[in-house]
N, C-alpha and C positions, 0 to 999 in steps of 0.2 A: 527451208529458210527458217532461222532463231525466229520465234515469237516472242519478240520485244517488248510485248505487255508484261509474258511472265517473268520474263525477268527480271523486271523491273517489282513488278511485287514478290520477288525471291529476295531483293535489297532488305537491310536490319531494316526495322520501324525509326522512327525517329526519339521515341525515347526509349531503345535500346542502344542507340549510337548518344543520347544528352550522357547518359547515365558510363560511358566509358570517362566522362568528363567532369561528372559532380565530387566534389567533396561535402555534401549534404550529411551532416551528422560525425563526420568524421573529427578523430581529438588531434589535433597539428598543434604541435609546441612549436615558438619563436623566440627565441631568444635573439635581445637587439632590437626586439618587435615595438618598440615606441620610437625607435631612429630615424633617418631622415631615409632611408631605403627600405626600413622595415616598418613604417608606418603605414605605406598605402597595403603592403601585404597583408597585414593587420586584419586592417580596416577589408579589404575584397575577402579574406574568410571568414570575415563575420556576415556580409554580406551571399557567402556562397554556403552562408548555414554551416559550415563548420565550428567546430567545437574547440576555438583557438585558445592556448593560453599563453598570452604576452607576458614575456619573462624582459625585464631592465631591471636599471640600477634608480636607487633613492625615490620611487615613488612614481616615476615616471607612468611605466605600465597603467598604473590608477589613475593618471590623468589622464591620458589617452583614453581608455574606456570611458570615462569619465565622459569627455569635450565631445568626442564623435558619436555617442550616443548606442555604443556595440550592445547588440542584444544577447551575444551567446559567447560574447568574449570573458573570460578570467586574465585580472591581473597579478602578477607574481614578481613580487622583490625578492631578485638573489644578482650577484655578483658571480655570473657564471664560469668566469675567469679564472676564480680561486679550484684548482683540480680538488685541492683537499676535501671543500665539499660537495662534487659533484655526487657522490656513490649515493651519499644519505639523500641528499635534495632530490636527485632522483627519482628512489624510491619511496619518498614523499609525495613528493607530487603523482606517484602511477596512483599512491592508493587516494590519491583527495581527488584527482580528475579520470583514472584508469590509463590504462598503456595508451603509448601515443599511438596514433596507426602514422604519422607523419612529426619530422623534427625542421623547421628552418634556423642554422646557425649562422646569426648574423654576428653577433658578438665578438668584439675583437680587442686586444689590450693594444692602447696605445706606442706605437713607435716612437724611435729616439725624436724624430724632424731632425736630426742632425745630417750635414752634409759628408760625403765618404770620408773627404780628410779629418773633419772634426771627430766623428764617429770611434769613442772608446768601445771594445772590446768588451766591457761589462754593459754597457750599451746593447751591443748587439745581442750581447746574453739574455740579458734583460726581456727584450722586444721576445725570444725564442722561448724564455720560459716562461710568458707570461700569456702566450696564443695557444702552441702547440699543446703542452701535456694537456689544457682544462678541455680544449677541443675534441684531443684523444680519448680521456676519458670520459664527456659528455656520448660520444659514440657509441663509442662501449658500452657504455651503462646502458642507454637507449636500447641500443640494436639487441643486446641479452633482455631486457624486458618484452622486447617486441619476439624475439623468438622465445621466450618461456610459454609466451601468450598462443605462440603457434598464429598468429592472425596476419605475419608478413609487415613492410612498409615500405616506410620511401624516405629517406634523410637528404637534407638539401644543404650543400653548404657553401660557404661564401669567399670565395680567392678574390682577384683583380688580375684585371690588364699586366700590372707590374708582377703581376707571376708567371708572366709569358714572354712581356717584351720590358728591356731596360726604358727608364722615361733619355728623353733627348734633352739634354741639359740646356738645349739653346730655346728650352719652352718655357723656362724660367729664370728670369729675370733678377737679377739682386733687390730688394732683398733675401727674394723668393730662393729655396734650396730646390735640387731635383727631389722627387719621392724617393726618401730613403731605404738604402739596401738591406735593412733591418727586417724593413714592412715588406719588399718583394721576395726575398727568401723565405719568410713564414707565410706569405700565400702560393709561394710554385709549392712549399711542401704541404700546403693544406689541401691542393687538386692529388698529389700523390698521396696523401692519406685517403683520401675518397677512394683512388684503384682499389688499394689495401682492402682496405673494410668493403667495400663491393664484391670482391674474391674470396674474404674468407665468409660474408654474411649470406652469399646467392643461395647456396641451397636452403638457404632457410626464409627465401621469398622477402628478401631484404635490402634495397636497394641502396647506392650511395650515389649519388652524380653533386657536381660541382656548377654553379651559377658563378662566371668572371665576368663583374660588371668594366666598362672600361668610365669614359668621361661623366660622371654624374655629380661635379661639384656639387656642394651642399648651399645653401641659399646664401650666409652668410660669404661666401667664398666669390658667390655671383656678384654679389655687392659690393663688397670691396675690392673683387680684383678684377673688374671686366677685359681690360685687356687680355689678361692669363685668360678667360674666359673663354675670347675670341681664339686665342691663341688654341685651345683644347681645341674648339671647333672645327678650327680649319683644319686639325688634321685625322677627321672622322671622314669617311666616303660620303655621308649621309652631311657633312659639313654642317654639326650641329650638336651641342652635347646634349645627354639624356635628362628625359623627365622621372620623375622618382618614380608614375607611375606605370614606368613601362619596365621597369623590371618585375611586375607582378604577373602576368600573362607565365616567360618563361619559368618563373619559380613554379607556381600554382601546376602548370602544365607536368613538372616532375612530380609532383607531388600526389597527380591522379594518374588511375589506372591508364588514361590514353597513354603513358610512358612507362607500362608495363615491363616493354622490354628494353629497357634505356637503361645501365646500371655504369658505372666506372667511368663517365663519362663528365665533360668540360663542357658547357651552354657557355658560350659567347656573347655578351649582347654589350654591344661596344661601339656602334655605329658603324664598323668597318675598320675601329681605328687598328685592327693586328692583319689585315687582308693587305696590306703593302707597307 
């Protein structure tokens, strides 16, 4: 008969098993990282001792550290949009903070808001060249520092719902447009960027996965549009849209070794709303 004792003291210890889970010490860029999804991320890596540096636009970053009081956070103004200076900013920032061991890309250039029929063509252009290349080459640049370094990582980046499923026009209401085809065709292509760079960065201990948030209005949106509000709600399985701070569990989760083996891969965290 197994003796159940020892096997039980053959179990990791317990902080052998904390420690598949910590990012204590670790340098995690976020870019985005003062937004309304990228704030509590922020805010729980400084909290989880990581070594974060919050990348926005006009100052923002600085207030955020600033107001929440972050012990180990760096702020960082760039516009990380412009691909032009991605290569230099870069490698600016490896040598003023060192190689990231972790990137979260929240950052995204505004879509048209225009409806399919209004929707010009240089529009659409627009919305494609102002997401994609800064995104492609923020990767790039990243993932070649992290493999110069030899030390591995983990890149997290950020689609939608609308890069999976069309929105149902009968959820909005006039004045209200559907979410434009601008904004859903640059995040289905920003989850197939991630396979890409997942494939060709693996042997070099490099990971890429993709976080598709679905209903997470932003506050202002809750307020003035509760109806649409209710409307989003109703049709999540969980019958209820998200809080900001529960996209931080699944980001963070990619971002430590417990998802070692996770790479080219899609996190859902949508209430249910792509399950029917």
């Amino acid at each position: 008969m197994k003796d159940r004792s020892s096997s039980r003291s053959a179990d990791p210890a317990p902080s052998s098993l904390a420690s598949w889970h910590t990012l204590a010490g670790k340098r995690i860029w976020i870019t985005g990282g003062a937004g309304y999804l990228g704030t509590p991320i922020t805010v729980a890596l400084d909290q989880a001792g990581a070594r974060a540096v919050c990348i926005d636009l006009n100052g923002r970053a600085n207030e955020l550290v600033r107001a929440a009081g972050l012990k180990n956070a760096h702020a960082v103004t760039w516009n990380v949009n412009d691909a032009d200076s991605v290569a230099e900013t870069v490698d600016r920032l490896c040598r003023e903070h060192g190689t990231p061991d972790g990137v979260v890309h929240l950052a995204y250039a505004s879509s048209s808001g225009k409806s399919l029929t209004a929707l010009e063509v240089a529009d659409f252009q627009r919305t494609i060249d102002e997401s994609l290349p800064a995104t492609f080459a923020l990767c790039r640049a990243a993932a070649d520092a992290m493999k110069a370094a030899g030390t591995g990582g983990s890149l997290v980046l950020f689609s939608s719902m609308y890069g999976l499923v069309a929105p149902d026009p009968r959820n909005y209401q006039p004045p209200m447009t559907p979410n434009p085809i601008d904004y859903g065709a640059s995040k289905a292509a920003i989850m197939q960027m991630a396979r890409y760079f997942a494939a060709h960065y693996g042997p070099a201990a490099i990971r890429f996965n993709c976080v598709v948030p679905g209903p997470f209005p932003n506050p202002a949106v809750q307020k003035e549009s509760p109806d649409f509000v209710r409307t989003l709600a109703g049709k999540t399985a969980l019958g209820r849209i998200g809080r900001n701070d529960e996209i931080v569990g699944p980001t963070l989760f990619l971002l430590t070794d417990s998802a070692s083996f996770v790479t080219g891969q899609s996190l859902v965290v949508d209430g249910g709303w792509t399950s029917w």
